[in-house]
ZADREN-798872 format. One record per residue: residue in one letter; residue number from 0; x, y, z of N, C-alpha, C in turn. Coordinates in pm, 1 decimal. Layout:
<rs>
<r resn="A" resi="NUM" n_px="X" n_py="Y" n_pz="Z" ca_px="X" ca_py="Y" ca_pz="Z" c_px="X" c_py="Y" c_pz="Z"/>
...
</rs>
This chain:
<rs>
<r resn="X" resi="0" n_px="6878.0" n_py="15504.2" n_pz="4703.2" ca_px="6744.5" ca_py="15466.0" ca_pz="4664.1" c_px="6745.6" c_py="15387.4" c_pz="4533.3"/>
<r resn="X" resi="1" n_px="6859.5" n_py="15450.8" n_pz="4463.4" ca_px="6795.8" ca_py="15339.6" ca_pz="4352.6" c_px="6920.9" c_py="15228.1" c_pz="4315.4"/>
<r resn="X" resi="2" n_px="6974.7" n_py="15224.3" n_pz="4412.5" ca_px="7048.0" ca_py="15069.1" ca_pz="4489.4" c_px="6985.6" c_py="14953.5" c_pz="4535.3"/>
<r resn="X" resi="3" n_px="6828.1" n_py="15020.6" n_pz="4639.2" ca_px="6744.1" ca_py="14989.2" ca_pz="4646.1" c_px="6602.2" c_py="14913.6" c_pz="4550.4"/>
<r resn="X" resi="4" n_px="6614.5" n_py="15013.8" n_pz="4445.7" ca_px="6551.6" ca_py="14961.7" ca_pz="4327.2" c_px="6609.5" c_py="14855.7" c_pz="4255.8"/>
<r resn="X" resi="5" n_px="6775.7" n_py="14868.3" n_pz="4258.8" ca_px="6835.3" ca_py="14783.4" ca_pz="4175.5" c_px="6782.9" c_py="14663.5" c_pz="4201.9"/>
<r resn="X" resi="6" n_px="6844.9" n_py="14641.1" n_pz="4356.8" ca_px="6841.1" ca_py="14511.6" ca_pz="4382.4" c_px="6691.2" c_py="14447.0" c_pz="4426.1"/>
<r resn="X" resi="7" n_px="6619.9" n_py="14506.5" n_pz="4417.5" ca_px="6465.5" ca_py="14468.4" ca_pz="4448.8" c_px="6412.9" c_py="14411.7" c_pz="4294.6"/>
<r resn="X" resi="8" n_px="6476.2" n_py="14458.0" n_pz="4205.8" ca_px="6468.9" ca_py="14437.3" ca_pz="4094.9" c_px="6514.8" c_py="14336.8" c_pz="4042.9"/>
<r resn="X" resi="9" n_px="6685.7" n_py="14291.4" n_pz="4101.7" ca_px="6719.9" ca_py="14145.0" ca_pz="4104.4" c_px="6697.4" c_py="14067.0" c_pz="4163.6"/>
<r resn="X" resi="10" n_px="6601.3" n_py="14065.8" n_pz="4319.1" ca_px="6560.3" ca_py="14014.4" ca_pz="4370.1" c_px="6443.8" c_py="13984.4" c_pz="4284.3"/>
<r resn="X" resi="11" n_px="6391.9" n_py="13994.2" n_pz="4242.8" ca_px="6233.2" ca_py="14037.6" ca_pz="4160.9" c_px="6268.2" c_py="13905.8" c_pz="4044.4"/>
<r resn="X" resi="12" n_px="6360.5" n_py="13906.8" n_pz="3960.2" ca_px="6399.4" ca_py="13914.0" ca_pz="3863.8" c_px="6474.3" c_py="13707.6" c_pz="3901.9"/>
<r resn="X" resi="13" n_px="6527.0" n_py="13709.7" n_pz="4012.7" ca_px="6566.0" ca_py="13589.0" ca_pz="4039.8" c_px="6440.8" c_py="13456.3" c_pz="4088.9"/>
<r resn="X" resi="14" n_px="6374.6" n_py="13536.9" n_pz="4186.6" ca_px="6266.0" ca_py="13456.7" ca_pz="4257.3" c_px="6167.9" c_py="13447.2" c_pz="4077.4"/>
<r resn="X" resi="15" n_px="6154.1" n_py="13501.3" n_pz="3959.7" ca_px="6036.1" ca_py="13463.7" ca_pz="3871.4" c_px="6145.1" c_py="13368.8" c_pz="3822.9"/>
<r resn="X" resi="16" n_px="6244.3" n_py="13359.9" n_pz="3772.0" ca_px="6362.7" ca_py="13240.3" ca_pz="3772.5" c_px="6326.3" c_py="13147.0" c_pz="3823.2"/>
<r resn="X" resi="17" n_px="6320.7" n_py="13127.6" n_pz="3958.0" ca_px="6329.2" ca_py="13079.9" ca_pz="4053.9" c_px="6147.1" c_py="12983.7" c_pz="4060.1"/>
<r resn="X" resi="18" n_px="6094.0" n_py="13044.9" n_pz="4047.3" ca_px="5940.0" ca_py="13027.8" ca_pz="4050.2" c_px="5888.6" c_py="12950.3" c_pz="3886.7"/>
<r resn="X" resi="19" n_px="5962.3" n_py="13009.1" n_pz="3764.7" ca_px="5949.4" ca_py="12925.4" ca_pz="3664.4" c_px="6035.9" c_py="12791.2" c_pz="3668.8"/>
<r resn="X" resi="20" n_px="6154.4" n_py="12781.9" n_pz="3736.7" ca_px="6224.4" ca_py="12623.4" ca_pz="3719.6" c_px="6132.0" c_py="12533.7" c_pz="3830.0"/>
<r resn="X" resi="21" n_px="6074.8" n_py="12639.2" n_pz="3946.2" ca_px="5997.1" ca_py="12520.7" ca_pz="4006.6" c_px="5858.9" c_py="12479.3" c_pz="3922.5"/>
<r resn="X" resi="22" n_px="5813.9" n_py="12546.1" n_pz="3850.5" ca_px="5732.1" ca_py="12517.6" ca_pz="3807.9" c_px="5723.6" c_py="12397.6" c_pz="3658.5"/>
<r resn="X" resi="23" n_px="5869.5" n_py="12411.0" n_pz="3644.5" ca_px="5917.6" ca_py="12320.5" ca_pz="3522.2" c_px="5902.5" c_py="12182.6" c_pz="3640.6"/>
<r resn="X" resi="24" n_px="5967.2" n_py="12195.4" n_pz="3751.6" ca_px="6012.8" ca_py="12076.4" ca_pz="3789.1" c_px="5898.1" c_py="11984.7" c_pz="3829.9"/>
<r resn="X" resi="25" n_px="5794.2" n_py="12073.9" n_pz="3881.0" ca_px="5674.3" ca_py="12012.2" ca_pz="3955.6" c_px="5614.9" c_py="11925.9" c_pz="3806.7"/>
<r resn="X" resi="26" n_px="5606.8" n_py="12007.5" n_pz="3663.9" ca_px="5507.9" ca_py="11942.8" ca_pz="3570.0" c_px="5657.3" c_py="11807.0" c_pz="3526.2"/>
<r resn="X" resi="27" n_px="5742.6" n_py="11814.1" n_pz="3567.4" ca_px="5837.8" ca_py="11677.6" ca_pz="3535.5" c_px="5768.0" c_py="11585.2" c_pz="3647.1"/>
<r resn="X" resi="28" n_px="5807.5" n_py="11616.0" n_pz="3733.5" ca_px="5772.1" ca_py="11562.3" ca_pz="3868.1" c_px="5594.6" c_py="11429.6" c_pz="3854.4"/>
<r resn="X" resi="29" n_px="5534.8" n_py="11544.3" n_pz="3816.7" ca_px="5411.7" ca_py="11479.8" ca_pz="3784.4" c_px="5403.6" c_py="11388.5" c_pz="3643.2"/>
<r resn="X" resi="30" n_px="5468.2" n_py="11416.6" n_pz="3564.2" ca_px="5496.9" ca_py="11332.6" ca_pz="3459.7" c_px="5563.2" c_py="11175.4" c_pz="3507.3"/>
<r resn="X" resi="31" n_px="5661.9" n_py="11221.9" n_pz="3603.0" ca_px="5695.3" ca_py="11066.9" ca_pz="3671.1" c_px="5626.1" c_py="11026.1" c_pz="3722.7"/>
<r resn="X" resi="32" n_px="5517.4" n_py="11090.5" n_pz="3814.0" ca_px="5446.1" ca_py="10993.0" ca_pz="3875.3" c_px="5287.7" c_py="10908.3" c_pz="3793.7"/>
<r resn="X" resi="33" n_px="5289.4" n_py="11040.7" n_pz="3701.2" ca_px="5204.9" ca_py="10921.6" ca_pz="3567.3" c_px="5209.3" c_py="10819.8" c_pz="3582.9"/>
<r resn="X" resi="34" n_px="5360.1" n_py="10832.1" n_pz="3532.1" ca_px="5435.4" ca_py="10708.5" ca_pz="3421.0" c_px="5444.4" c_py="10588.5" c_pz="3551.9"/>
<r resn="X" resi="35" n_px="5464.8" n_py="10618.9" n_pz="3677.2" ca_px="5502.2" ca_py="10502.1" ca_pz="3742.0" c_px="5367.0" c_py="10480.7" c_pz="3830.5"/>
<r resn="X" resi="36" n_px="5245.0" n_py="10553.6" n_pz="3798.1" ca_px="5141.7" ca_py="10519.7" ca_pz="3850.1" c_px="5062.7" c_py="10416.2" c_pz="3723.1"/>
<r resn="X" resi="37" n_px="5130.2" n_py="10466.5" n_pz="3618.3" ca_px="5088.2" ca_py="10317.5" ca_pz="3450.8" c_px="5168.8" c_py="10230.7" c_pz="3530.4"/>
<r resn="X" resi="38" n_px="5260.3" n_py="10219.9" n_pz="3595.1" ca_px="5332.6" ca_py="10106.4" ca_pz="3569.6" c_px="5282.5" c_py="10013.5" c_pz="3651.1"/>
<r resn="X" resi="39" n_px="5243.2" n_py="10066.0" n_pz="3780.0" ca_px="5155.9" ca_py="10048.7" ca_pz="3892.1" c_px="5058.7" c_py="9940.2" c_pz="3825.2"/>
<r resn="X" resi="40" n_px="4989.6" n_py="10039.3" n_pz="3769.0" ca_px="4830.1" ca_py="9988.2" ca_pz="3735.0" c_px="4885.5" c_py="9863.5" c_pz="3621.7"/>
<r resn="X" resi="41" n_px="4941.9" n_py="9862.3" n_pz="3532.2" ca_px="5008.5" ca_py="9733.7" ca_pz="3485.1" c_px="5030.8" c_py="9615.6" c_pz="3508.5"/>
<r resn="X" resi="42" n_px="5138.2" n_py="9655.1" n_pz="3656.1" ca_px="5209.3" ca_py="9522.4" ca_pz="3699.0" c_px="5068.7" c_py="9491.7" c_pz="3808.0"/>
<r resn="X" resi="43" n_px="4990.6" n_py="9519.9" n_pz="3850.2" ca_px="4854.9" ca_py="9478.6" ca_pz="3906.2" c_px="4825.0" c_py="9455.7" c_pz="3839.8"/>
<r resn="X" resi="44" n_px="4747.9" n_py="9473.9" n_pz="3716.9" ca_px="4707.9" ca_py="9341.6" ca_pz="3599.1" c_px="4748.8" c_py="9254.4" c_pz="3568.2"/>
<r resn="X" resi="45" n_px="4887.9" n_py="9235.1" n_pz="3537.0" ca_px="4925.3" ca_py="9161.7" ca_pz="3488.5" c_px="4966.0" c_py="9038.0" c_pz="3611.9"/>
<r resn="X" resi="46" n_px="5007.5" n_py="9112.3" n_pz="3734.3" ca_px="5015.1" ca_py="9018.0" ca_pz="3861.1" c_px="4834.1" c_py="8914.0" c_pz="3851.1"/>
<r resn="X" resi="47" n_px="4748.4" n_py="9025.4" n_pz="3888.4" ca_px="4601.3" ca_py="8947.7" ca_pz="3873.9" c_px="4603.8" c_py="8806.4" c_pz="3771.4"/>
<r resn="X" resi="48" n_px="4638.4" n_py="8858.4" n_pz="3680.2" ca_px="4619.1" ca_py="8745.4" ca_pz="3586.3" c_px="4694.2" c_py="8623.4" c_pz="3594.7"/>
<r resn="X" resi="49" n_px="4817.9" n_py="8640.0" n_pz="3647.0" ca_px="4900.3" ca_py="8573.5" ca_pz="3671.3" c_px="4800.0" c_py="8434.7" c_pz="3783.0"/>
<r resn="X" resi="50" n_px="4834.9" n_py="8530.3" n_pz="3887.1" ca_px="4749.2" ca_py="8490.9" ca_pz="3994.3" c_px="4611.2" c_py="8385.9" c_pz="3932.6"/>
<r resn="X" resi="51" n_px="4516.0" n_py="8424.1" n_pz="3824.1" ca_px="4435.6" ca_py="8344.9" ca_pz="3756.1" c_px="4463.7" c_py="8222.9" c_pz="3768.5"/>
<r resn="X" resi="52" n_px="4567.4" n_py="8274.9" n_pz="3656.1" ca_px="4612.1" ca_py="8152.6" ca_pz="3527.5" c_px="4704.4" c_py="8024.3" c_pz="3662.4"/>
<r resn="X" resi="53" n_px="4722.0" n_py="8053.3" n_pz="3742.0" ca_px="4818.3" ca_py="7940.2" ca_pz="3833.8" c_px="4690.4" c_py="7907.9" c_pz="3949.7"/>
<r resn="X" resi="54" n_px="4570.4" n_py="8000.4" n_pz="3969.4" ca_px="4454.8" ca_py="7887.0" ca_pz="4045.4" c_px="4388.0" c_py="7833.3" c_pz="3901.2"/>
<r resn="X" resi="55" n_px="4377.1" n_py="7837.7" n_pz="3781.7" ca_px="4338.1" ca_py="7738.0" ca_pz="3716.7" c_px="4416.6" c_py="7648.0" c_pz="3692.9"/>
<r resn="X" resi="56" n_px="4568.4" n_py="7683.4" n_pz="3696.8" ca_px="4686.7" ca_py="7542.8" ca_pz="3711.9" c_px="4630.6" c_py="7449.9" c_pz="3819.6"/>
<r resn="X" resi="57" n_px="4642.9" n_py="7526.2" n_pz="3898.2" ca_px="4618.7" ca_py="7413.7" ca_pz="4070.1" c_px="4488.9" c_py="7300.7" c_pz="4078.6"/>
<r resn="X" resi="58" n_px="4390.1" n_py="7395.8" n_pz="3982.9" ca_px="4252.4" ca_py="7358.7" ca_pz="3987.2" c_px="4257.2" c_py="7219.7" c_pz="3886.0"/>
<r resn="X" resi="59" n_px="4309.8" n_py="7242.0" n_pz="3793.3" ca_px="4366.5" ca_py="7142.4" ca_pz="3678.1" c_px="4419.7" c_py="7027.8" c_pz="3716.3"/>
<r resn="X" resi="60" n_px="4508.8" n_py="7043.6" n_pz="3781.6" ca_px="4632.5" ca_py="6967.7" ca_pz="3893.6" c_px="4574.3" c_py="6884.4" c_pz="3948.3"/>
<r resn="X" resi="61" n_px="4460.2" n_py="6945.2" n_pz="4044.1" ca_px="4384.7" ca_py="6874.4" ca_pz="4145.3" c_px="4271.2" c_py="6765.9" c_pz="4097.6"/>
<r resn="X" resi="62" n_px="4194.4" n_py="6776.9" n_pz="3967.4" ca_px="4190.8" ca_py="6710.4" ca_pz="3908.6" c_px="4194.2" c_py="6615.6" c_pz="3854.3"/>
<r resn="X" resi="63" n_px="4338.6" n_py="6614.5" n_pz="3791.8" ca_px="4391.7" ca_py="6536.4" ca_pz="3719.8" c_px="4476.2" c_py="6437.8" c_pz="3811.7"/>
<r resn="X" resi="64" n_px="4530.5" n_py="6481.5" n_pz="3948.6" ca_px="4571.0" ca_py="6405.0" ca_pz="4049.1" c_px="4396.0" c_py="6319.7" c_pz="4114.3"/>
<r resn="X" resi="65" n_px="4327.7" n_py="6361.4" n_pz="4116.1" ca_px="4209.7" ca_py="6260.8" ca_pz="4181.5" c_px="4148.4" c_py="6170.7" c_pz="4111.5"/>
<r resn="X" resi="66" n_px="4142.2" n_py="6213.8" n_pz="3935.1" ca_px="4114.7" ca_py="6088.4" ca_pz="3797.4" c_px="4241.7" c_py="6013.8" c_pz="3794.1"/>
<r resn="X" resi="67" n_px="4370.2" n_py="6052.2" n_pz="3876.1" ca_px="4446.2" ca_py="5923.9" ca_pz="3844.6" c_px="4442.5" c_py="5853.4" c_pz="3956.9"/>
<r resn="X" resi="68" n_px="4419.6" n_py="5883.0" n_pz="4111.3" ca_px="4357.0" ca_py="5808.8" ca_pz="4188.6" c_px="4281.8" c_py="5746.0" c_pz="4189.9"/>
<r resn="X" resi="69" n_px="4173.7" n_py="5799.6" n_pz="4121.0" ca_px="4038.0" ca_py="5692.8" ca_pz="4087.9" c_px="4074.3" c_py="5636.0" c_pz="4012.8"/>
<r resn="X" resi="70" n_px="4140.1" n_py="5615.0" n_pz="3901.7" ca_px="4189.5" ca_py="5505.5" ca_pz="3790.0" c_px="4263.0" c_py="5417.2" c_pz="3837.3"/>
<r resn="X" resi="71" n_px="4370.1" n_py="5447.0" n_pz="3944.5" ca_px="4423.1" ca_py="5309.4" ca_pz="4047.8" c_px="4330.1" c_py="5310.6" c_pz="4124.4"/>
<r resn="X" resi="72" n_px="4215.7" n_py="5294.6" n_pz="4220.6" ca_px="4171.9" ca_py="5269.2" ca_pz="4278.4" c_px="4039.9" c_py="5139.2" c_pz="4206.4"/>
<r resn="X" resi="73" n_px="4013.0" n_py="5192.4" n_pz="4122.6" ca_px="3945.1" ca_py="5103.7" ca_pz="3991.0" c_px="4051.0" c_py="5014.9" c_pz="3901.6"/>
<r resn="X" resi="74" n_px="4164.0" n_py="5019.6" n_pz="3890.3" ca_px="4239.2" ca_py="4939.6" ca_pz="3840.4" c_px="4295.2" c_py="4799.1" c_pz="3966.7"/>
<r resn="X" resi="75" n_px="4320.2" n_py="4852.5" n_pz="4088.5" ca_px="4345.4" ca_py="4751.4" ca_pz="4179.3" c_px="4182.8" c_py="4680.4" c_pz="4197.4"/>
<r resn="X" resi="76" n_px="4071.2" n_py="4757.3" n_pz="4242.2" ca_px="3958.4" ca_py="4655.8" ca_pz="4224.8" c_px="3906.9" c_py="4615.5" c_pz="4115.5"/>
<r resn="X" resi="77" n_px="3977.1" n_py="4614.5" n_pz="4000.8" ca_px="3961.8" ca_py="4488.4" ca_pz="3920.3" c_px="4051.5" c_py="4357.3" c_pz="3932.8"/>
<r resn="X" resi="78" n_px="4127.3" n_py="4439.1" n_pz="3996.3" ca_px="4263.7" ca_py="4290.6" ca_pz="4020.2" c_px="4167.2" c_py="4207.2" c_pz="4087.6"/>
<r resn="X" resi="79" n_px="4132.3" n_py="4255.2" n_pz="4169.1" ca_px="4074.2" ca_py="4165.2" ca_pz="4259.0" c_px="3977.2" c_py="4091.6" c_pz="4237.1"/>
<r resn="X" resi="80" n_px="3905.3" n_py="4163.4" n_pz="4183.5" ca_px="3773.1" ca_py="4091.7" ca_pz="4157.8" c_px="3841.0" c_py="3986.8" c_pz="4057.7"/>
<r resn="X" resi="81" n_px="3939.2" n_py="4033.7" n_pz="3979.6" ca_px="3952.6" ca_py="3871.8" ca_pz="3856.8" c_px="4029.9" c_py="3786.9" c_pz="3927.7"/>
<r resn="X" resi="82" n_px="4124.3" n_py="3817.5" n_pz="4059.4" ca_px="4156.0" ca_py="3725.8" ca_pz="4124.4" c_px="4082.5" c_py="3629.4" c_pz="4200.1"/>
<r resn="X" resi="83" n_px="3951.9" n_py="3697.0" n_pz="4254.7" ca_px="3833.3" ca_py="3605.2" ca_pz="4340.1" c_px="3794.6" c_py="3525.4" c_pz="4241.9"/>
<r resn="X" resi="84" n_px="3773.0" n_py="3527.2" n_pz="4083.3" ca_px="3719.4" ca_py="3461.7" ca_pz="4008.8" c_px="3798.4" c_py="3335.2" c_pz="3932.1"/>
<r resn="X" resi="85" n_px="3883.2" n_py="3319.1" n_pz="4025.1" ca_px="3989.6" ca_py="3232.5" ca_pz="3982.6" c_px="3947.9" c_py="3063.9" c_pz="4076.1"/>
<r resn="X" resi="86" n_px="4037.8" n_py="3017.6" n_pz="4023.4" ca_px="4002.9" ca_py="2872.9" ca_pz="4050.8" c_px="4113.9" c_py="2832.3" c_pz="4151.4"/>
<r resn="X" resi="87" n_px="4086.5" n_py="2805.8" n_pz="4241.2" ca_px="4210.9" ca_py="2768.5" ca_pz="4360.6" c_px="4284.0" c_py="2711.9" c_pz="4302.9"/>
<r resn="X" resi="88" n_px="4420.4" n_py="2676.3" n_pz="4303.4" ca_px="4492.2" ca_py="2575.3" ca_pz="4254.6" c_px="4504.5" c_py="2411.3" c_pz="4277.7"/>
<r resn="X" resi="89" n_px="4463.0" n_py="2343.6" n_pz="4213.1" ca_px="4420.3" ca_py="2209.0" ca_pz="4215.6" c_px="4549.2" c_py="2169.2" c_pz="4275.9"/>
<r resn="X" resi="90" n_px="4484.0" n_py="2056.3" n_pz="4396.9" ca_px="4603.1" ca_py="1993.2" ca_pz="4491.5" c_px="4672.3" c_py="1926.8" c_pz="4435.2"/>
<r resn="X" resi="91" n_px="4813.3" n_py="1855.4" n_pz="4435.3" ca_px="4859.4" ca_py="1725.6" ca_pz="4349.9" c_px="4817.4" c_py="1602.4" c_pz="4347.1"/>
<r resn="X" resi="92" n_px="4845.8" n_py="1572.0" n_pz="4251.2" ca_px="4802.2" ca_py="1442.1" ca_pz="4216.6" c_px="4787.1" c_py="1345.7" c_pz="4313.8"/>
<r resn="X" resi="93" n_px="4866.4" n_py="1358.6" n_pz="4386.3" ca_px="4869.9" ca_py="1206.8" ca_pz="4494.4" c_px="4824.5" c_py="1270.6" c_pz="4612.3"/>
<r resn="X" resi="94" n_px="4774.9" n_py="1300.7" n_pz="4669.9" ca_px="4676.7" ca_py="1374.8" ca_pz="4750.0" c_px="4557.2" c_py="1327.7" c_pz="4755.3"/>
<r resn="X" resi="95" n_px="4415.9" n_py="1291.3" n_pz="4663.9" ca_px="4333.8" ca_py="1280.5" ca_pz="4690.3" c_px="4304.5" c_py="1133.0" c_pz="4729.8"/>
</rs>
Protein backbone atom coordinates (compact mmCIF):
# COMPACT_ATOMS: atom_id res chain seq x y z
CA UNK A 1 0.00 0.00 0.00
CA UNK A 2 2.32 2.44 0.47
CA UNK A 3 4.29 1.38 -2.77
CA UNK A 4 1.15 2.38 -3.97
CA UNK A 5 1.27 5.76 -2.39
CA UNK A 6 4.80 6.06 -3.40
CA UNK A 7 4.37 5.90 -6.79
CA UNK A 8 1.03 7.74 -7.14
CA UNK A 9 2.96 10.28 -5.59
CA UNK A 10 5.63 10.20 -8.37
CA UNK A 11 3.22 9.89 -10.70
CA UNK A 12 1.56 13.03 -9.12
CA UNK A 13 4.74 14.72 -8.81
CA UNK A 14 5.93 14.13 -12.64
CA UNK A 15 2.61 14.94 -14.60
CA UNK A 16 2.70 18.82 -12.35
CA UNK A 17 6.41 18.73 -14.05
CA UNK A 18 5.03 17.75 -16.83
CA UNK A 19 1.95 20.19 -16.89
CA UNK A 20 4.25 23.26 -15.80
CA UNK A 21 6.91 22.78 -18.91
CA UNK A 22 3.77 22.57 -21.05
CA UNK A 23 2.62 25.42 -19.81
CA UNK A 24 6.07 27.27 -20.20
CA UNK A 25 6.01 26.07 -23.74
CA UNK A 26 2.50 27.11 -24.82
CA UNK A 27 3.28 31.00 -23.28
CA UNK A 28 6.77 30.66 -25.67
CA UNK A 29 4.75 29.29 -28.30
CA UNK A 30 2.40 32.26 -28.24
CA UNK A 31 5.11 34.70 -27.91
CA UNK A 32 6.24 33.41 -31.45
CA UNK A 33 3.29 33.75 -32.89
CA UNK A 34 3.05 37.53 -31.69
CA UNK A 35 6.19 38.26 -32.98
CA UNK A 36 5.53 36.67 -36.45
CA UNK A 37 1.95 37.85 -36.51
CA UNK A 38 4.03 41.83 -36.14
CA UNK A 39 5.90 40.66 -38.78
CA UNK A 40 2.90 39.71 -40.76
CA UNK A 41 1.16 42.88 -40.16
CA UNK A 42 4.49 44.80 -41.22
CA UNK A 43 5.51 43.22 -44.31
CA UNK A 44 1.60 43.98 -45.41
CA UNK A 45 2.29 47.55 -44.87
CA UNK A 46 5.05 47.94 -46.04
CA UNK A 47 4.18 45.58 -49.26
CA UNK A 48 0.85 48.12 -49.54
CA UNK A 49 2.94 50.95 -49.80
CA UNK A 50 5.20 49.61 -51.97
CA UNK A 51 2.46 48.63 -54.19
CA UNK A 52 1.43 52.70 -53.92
CA UNK A 53 4.50 54.19 -54.55
CA UNK A 54 5.08 51.95 -58.13
CA UNK A 55 1.10 52.78 -59.33
CA UNK A 56 2.18 56.38 -58.80
CA UNK A 57 5.51 55.39 -60.77
CA UNK A 58 3.38 53.93 -63.65
CA UNK A 59 0.90 56.80 -63.35
CA UNK A 60 3.93 59.30 -63.71
CA UNK A 61 5.39 57.17 -66.56
CA UNK A 62 2.25 57.27 -68.41
CA UNK A 63 2.24 60.74 -68.42
CA UNK A 64 5.26 61.73 -69.12
CA UNK A 65 5.33 59.11 -72.10
CA UNK A 66 1.98 60.89 -73.67
CA UNK A 67 3.57 64.86 -73.08
CA UNK A 68 6.42 63.47 -75.04
CA UNK A 69 4.16 62.16 -77.70
CA UNK A 70 2.30 65.17 -77.87
CA UNK A 71 5.51 67.25 -78.09
CA UNK A 72 6.54 65.11 -81.30
CA UNK A 73 3.36 65.13 -82.59
CA UNK A 74 3.34 69.14 -82.32
CA UNK A 75 6.92 69.30 -83.22
CA UNK A 76 6.45 67.28 -86.66
CA UNK A 77 3.23 69.58 -87.35
CA UNK A 78 5.21 72.43 -87.22
CA UNK A 79 7.62 71.00 -89.70
CA UNK A 80 5.10 71.02 -91.82
CA UNK A 81 3.30 73.73 -91.64
CA UNK A 82 6.83 75.83 -92.14
CA UNK A 83 7.45 73.56 -94.95
CA UNK A 84 3.93 74.45 -96.79
CA UNK A 85 5.03 78.03 -96.20
CA UNK A 86 7.90 77.79 -98.28
CA UNK A 87 8.45 78.94 -101.71
CA UNK A 88 8.79 76.16 -104.38
CA UNK A 89 12.09 76.23 -105.75
CA UNK A 90 12.51 78.63 -108.61
CA UNK A 91 13.07 76.75 -112.04
CA UNK A 92 16.51 77.55 -113.83
CA UNK A 93 17.36 80.12 -115.51
CA UNK A 94 17.00 78.96 -119.01
CA UNK A 95 13.70 77.49 -118.71
CA UNK A 96 11.39 80.26 -118.88
Amino acid sequence: MWRDILDFGRQLLALTQTGERNTQDIKELRQELDQLSDAVRGLAYSTRAEIAALRAEIQHLRESERQARENEILRIENALLRAGRQLPPQPPAGEN
